[in-house]
PQR file of N, CA, C, O and H, with PARSE charges and radii, in Angstrom:
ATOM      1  N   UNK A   1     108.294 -61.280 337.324 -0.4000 1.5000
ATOM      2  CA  UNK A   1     109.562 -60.820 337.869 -0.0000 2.0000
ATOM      3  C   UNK A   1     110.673 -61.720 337.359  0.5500 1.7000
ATOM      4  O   UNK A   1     110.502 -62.939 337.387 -0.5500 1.4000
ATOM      5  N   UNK A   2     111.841 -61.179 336.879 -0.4000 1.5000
ATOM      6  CA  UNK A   2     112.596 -61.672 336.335 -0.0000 2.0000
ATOM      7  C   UNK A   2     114.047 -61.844 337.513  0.5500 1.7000
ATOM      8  O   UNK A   2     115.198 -61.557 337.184 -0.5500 1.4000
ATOM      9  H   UNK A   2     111.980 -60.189 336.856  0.4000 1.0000
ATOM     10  N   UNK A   3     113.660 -62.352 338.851 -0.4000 1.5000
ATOM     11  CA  UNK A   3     114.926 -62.559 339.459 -0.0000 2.0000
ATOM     12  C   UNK A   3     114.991 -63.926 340.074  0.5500 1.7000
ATOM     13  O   UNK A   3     113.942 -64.444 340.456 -0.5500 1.4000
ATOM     14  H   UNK A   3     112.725 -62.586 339.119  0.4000 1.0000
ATOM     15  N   UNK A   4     116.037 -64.499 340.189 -0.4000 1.5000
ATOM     16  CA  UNK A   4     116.630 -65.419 340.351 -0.0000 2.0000
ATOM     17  C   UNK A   4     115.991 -65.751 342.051  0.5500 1.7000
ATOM     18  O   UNK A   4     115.369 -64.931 342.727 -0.5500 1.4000
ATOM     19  H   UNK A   4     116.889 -64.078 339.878  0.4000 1.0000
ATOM     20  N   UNK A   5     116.189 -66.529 342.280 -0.4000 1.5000
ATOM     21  CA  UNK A   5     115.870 -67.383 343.802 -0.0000 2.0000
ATOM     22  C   UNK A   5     116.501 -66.242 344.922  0.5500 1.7000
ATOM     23  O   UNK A   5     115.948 -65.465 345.700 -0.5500 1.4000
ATOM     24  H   UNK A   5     116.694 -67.195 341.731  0.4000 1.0000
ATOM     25  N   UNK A   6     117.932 -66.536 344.611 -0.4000 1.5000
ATOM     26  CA  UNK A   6     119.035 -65.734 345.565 -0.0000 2.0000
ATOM     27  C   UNK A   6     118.563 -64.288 345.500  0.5500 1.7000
ATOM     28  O   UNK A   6     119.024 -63.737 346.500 -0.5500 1.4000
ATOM     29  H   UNK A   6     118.381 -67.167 343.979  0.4000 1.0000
ATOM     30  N   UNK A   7     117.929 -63.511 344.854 -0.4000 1.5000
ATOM     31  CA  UNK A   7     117.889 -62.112 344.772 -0.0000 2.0000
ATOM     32  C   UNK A   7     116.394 -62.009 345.171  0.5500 1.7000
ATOM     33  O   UNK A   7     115.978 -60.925 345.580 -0.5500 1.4000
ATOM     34  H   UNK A   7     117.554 -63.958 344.042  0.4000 1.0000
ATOM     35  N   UNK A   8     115.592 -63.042 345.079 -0.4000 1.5000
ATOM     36  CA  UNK A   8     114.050 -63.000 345.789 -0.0000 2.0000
ATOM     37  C   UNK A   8     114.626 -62.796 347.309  0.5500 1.7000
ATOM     38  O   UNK A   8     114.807 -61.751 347.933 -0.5500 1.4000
ATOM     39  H   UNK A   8     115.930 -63.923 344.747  0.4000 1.0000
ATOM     40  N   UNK A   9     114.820 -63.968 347.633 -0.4000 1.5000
ATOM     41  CA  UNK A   9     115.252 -63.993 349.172 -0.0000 2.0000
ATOM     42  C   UNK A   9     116.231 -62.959 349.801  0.5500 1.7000
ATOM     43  O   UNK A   9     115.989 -62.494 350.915 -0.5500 1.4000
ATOM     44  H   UNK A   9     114.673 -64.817 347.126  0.4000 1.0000
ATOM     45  N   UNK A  10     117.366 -62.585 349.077 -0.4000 1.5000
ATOM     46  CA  UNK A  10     117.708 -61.363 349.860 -0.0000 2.0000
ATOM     47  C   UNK A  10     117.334 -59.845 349.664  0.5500 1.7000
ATOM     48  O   UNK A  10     117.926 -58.891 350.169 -0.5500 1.4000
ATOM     49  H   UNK A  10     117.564 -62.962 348.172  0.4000 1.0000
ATOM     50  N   UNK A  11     116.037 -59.799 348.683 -0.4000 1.5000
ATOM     51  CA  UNK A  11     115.041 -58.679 348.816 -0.0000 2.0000
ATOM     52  C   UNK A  11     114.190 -59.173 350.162  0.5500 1.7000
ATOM     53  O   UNK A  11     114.433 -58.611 351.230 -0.5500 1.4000
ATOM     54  H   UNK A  11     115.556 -60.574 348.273  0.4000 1.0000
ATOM     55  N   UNK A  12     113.450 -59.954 350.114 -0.4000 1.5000
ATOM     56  CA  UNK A  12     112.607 -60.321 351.045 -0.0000 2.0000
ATOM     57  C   UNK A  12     113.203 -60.064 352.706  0.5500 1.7000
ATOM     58  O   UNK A  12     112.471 -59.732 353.638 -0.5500 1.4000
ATOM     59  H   UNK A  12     113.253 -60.410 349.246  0.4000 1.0000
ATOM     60  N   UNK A  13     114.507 -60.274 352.798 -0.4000 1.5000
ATOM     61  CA  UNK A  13     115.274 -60.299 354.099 -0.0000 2.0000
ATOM     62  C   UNK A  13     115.751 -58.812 354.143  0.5500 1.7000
ATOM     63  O   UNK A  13     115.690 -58.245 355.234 -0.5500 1.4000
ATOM     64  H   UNK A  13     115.102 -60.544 352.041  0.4000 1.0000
ATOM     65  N   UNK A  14     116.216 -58.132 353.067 -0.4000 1.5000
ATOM     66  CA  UNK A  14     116.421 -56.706 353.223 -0.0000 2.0000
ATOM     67  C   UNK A  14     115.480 -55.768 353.548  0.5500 1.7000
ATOM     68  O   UNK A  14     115.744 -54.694 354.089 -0.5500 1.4000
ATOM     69  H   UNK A  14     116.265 -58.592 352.181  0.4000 1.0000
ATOM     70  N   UNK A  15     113.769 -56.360 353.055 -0.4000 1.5000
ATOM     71  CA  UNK A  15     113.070 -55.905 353.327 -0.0000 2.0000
ATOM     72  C   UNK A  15     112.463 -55.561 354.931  0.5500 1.7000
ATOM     73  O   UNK A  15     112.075 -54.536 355.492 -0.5500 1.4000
ATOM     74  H   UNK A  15     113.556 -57.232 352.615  0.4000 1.0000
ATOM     75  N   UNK A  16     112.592 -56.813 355.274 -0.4000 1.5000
ATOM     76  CA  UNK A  16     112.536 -56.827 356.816 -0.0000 2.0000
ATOM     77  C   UNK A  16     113.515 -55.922 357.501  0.5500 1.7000
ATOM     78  O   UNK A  16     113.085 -54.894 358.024 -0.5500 1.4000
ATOM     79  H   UNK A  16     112.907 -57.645 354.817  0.4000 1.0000
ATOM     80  N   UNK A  17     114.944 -56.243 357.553 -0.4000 1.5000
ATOM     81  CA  UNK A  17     115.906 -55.405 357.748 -0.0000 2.0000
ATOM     82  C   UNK A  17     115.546 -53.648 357.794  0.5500 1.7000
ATOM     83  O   UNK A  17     115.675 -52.912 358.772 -0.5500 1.4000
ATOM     84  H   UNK A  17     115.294 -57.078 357.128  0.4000 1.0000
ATOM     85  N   UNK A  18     115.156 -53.346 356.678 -0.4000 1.5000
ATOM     86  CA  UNK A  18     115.251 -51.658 356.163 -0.0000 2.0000
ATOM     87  C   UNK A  18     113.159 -51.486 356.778  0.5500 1.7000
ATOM     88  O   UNK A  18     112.629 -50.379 356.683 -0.5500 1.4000
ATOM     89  H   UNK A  18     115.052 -53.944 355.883  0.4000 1.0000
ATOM     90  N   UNK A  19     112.556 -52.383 357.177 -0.4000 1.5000
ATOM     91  CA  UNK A  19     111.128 -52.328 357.629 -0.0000 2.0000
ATOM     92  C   UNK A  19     110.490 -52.340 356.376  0.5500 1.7000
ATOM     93  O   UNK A  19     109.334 -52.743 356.504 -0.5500 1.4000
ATOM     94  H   UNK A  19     112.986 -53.282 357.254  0.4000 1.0000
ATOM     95  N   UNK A  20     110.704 -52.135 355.528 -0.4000 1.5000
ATOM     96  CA  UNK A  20     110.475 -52.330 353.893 -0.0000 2.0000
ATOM     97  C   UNK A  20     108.809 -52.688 353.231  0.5500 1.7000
ATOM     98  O   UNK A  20     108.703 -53.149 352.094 -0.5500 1.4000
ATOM     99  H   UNK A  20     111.643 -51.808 355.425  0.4000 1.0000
ATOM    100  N   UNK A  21     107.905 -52.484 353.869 -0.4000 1.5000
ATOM    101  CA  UNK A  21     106.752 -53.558 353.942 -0.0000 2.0000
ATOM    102  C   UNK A  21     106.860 -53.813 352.104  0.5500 1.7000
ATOM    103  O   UNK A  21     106.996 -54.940 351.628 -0.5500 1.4000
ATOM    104  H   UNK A  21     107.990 -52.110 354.793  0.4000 1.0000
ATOM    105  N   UNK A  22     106.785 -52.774 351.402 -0.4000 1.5000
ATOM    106  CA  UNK A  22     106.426 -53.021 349.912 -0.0000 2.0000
ATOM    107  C   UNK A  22     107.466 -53.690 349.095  0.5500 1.7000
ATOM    108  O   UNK A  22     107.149 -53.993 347.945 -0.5500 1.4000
ATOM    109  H   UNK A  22     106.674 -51.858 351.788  0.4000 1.0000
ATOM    110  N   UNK A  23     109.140 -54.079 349.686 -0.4000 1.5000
ATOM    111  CA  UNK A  23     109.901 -54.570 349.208 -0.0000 2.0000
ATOM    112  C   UNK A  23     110.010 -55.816 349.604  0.5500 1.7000
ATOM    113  O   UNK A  23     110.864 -56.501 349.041 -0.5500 1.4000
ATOM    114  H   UNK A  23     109.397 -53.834 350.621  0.4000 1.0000
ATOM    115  N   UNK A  24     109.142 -56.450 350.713 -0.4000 1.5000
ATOM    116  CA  UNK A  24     108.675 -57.764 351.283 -0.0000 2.0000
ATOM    117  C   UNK A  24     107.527 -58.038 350.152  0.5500 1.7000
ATOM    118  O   UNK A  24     107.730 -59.062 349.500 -0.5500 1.4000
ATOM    119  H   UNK A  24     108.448 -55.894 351.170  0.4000 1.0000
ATOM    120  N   UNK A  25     106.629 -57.468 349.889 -0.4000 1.5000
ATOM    121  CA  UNK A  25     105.262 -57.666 349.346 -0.0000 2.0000
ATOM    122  C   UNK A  25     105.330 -58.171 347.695  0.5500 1.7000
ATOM    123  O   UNK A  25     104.695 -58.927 346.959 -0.5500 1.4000
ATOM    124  H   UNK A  25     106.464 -56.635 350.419  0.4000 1.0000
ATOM    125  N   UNK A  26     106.733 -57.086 347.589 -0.4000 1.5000
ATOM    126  CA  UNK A  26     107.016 -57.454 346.236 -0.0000 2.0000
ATOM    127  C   UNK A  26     107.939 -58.583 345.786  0.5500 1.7000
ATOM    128  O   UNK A  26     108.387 -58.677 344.643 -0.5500 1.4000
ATOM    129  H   UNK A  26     107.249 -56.472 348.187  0.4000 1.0000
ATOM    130  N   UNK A  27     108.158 -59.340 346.678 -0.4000 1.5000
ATOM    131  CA  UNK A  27     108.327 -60.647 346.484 -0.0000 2.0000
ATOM    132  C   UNK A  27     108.071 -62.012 346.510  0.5500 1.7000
ATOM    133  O   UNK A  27     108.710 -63.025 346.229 -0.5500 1.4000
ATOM    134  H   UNK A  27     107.794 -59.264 347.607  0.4000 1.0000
ATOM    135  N   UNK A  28     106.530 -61.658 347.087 -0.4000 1.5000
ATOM    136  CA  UNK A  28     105.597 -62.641 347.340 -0.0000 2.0000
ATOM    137  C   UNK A  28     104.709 -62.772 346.285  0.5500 1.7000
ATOM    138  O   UNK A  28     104.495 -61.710 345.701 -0.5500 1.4000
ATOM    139  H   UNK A  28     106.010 -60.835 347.316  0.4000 1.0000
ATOM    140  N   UNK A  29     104.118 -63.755 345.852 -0.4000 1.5000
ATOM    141  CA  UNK A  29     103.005 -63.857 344.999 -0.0000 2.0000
ATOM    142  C   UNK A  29     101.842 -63.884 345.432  0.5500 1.7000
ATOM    143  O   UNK A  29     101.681 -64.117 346.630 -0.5500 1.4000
ATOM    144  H   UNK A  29     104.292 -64.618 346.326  0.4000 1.0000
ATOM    145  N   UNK A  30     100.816 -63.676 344.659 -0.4000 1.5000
ATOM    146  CA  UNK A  30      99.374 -62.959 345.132 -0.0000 2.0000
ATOM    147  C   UNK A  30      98.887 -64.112 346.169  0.5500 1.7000
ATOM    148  O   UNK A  30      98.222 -63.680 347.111 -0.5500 1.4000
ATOM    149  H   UNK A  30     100.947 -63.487 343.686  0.4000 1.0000
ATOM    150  N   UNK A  31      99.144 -65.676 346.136 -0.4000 1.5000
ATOM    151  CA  UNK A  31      98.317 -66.715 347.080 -0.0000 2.0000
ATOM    152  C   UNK A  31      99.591 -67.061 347.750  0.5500 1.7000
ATOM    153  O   UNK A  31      99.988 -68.218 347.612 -0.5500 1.4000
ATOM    154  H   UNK A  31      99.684 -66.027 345.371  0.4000 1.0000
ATOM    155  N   UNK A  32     100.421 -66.077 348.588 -0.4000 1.5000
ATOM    156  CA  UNK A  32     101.590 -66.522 349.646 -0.0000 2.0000
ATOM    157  C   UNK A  32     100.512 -67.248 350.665  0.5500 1.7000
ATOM    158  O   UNK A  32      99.285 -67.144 350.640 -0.5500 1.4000
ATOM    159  H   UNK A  32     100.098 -65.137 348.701  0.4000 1.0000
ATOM    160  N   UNK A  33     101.274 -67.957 351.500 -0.4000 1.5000
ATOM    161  CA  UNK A  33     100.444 -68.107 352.697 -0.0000 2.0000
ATOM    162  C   UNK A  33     102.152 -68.657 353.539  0.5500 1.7000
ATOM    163  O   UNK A  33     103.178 -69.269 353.240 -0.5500 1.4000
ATOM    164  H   UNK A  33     102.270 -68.042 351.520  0.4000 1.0000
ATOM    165  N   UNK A  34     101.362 -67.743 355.034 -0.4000 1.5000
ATOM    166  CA  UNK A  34     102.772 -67.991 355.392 -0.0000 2.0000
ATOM    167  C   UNK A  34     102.311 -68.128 356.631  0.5500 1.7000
ATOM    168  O   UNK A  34     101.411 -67.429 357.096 -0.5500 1.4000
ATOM    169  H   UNK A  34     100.529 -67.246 355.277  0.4000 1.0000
ATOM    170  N   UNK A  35     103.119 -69.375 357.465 -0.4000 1.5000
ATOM    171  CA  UNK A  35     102.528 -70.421 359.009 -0.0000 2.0000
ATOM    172  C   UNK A  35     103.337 -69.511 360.045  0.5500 1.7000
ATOM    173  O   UNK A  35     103.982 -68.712 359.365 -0.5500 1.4000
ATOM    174  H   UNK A  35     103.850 -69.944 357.088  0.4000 1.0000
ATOM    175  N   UNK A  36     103.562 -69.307 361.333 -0.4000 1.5000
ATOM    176  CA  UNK A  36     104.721 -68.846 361.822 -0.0000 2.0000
ATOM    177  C   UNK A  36     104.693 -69.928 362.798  0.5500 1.7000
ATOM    178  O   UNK A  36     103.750 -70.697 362.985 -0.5500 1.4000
ATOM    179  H   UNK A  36     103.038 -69.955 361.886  0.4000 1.0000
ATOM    180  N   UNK A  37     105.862 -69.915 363.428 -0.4000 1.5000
ATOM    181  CA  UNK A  37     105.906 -70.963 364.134 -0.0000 2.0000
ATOM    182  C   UNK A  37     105.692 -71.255 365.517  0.5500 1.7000
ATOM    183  O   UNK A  37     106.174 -72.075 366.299 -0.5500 1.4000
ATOM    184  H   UNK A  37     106.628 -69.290 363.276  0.4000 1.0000
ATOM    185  N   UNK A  38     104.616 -70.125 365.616 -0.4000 1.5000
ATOM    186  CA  UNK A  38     104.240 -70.543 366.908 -0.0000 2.0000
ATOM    187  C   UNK A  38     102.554 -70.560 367.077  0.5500 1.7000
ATOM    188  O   UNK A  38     101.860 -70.392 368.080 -0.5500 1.4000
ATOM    189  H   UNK A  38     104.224 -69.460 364.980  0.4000 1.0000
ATOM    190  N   UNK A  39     102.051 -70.942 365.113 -0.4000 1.5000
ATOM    191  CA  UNK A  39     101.009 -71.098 364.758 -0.0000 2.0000
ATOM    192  C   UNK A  39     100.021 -69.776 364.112  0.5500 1.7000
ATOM    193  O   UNK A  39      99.106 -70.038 363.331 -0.5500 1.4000
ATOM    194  H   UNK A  39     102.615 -71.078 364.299  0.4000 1.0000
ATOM    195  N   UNK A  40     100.246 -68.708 364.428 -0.4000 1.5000
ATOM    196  CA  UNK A  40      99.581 -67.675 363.403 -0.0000 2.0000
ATOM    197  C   UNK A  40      99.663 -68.330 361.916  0.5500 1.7000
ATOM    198  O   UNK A  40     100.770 -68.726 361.551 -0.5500 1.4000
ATOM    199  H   UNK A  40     100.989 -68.495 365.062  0.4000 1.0000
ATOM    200  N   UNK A  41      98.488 -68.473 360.987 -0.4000 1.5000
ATOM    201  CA  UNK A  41      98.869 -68.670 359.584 -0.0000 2.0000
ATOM    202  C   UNK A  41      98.281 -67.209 358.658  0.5500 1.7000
ATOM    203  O   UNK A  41      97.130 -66.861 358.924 -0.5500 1.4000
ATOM    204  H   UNK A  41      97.589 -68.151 361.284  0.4000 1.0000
ATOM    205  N   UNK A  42      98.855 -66.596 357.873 -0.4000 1.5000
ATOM    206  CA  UNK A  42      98.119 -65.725 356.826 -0.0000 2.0000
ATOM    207  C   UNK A  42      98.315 -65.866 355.286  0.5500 1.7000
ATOM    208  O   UNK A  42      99.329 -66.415 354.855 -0.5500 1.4000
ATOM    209  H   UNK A  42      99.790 -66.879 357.656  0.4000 1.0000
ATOM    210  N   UNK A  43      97.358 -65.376 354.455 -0.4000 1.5000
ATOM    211  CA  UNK A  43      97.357 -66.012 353.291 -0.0000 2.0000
ATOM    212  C   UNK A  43      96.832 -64.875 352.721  0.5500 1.7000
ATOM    213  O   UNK A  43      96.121 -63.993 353.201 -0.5500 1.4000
ATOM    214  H   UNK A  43      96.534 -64.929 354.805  0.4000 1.0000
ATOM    215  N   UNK A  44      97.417 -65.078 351.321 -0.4000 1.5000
ATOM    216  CA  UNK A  44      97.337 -63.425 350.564 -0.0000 2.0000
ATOM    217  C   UNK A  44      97.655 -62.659 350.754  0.5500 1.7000
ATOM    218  O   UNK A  44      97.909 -62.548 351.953 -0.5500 1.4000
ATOM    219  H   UNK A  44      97.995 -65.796 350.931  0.4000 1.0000
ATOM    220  N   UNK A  45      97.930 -61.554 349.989 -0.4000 1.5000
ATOM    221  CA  UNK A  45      99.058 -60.668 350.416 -0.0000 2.0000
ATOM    222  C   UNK A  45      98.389 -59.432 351.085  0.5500 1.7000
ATOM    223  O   UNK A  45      98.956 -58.440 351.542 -0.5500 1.4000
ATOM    224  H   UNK A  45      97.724 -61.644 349.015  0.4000 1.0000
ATOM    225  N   UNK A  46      96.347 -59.859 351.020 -0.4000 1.5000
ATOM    226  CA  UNK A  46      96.184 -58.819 352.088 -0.0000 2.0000
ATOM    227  C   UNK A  46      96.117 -59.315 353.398  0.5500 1.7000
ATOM    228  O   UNK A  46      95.999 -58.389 354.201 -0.5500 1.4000
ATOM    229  H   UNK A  46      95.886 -60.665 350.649  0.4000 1.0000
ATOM    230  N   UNK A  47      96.137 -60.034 353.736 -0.4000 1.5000
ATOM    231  CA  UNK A  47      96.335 -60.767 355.368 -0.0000 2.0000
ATOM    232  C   UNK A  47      98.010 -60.403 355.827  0.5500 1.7000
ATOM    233  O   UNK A  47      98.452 -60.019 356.910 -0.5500 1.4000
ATOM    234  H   UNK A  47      96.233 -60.786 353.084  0.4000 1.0000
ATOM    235  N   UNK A  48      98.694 -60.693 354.559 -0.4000 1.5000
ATOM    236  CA  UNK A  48     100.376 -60.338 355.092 -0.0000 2.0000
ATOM    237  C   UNK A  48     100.741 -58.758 354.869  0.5500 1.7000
ATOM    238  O   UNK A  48     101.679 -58.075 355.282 -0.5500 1.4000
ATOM    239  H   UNK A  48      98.335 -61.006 353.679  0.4000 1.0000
ATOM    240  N   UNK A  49      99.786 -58.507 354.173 -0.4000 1.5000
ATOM    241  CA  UNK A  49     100.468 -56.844 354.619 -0.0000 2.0000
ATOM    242  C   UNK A  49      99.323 -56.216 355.780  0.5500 1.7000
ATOM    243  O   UNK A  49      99.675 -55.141 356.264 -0.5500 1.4000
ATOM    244  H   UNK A  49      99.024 -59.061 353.838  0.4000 1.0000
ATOM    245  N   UNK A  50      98.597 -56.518 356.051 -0.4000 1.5000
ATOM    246  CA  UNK A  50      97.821 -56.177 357.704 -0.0000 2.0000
ATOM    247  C   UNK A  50      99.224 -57.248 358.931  0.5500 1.7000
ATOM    248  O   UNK A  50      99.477 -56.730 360.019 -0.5500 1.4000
ATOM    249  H   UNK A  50      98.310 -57.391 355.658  0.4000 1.0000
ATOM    250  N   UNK A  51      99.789 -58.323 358.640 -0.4000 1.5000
ATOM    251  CA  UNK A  51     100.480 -58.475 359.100 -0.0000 2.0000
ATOM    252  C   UNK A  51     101.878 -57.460 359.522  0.5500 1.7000
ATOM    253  O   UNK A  51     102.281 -57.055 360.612 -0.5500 1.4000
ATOM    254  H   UNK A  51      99.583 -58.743 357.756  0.4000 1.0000
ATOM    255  N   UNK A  52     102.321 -57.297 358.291 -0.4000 1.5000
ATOM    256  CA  UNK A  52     103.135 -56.565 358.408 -0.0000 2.0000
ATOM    257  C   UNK A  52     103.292 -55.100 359.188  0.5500 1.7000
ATOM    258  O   UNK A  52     104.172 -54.683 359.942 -0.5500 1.4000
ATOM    259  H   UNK A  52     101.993 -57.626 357.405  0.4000 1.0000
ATOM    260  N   UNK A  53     101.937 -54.434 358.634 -0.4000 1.5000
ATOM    261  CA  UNK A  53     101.576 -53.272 359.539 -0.0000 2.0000
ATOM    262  C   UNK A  53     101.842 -53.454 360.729  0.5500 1.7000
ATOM    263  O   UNK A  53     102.659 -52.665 361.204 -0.5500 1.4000
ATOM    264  H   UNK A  53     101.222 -54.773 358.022  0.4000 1.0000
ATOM    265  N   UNK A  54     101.394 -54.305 361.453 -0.4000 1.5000
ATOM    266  CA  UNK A  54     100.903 -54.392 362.572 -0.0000 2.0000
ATOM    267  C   UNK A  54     102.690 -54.634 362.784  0.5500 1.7000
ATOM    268  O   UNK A  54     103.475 -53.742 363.107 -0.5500 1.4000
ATOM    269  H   UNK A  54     100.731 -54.946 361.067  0.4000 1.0000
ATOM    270  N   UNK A  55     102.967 -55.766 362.566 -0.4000 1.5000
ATOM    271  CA  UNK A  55     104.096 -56.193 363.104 -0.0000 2.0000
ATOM    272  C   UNK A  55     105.508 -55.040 363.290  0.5500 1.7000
ATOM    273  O   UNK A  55     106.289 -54.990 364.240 -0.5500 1.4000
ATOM    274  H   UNK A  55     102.330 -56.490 362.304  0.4000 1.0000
ATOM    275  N   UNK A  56     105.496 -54.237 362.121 -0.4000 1.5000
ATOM    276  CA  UNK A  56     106.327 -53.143 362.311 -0.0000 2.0000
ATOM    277  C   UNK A  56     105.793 -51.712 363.003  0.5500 1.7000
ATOM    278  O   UNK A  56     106.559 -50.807 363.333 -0.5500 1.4000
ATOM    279  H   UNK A  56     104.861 -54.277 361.349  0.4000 1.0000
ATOM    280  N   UNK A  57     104.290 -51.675 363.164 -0.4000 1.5000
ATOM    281  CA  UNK A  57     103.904 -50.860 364.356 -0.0000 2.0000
ATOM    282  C   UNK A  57     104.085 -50.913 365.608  0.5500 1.7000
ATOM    283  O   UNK A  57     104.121 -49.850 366.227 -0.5500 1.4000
ATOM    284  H   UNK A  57     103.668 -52.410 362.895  0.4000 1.0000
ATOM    285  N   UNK A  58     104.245 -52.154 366.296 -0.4000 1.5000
ATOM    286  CA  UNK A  58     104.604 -52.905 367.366 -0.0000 2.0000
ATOM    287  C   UNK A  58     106.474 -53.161 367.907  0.5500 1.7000
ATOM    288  O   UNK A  58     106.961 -53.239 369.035 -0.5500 1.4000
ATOM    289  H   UNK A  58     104.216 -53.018 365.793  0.4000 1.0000
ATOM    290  N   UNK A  59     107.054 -53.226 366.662 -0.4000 1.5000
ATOM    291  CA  UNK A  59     108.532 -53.020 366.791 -0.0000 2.0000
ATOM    292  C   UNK A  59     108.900 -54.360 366.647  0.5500 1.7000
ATOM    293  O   UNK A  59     110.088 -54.682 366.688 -0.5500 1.4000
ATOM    294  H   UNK A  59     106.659 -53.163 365.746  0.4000 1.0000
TER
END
């Protein structure tokens, strides 16, 4: 992918915004691993898109 820092991150945030799961996904690389802060951790982008499901099924 040929984008800059600033245009990763405000895909990634638009993605959330618009519920976006595949415009989140597509800005992560295949070994993301991501902590939340109230301790859930997931890693790979199939753990974060079962995340995601879930999380935008739930609201």
């Amino acid at each position: 992918m040929n984008a800059t820092y600033k245009q990763l991150v405000e895909a990634y945030f638009t993605g959330w915004i618009s519920q976006n799961k595949q415009q989140i996904l597509d800005t992560l690389s295949e070994d993301i691993y991501i902590e939340e802060c109230y301790g859930p951790c997931y890693s790979g982008k199939k753990q974060i898109t079962t995340w995601l499901d879930n999380w935008f099924k739930q609201g």
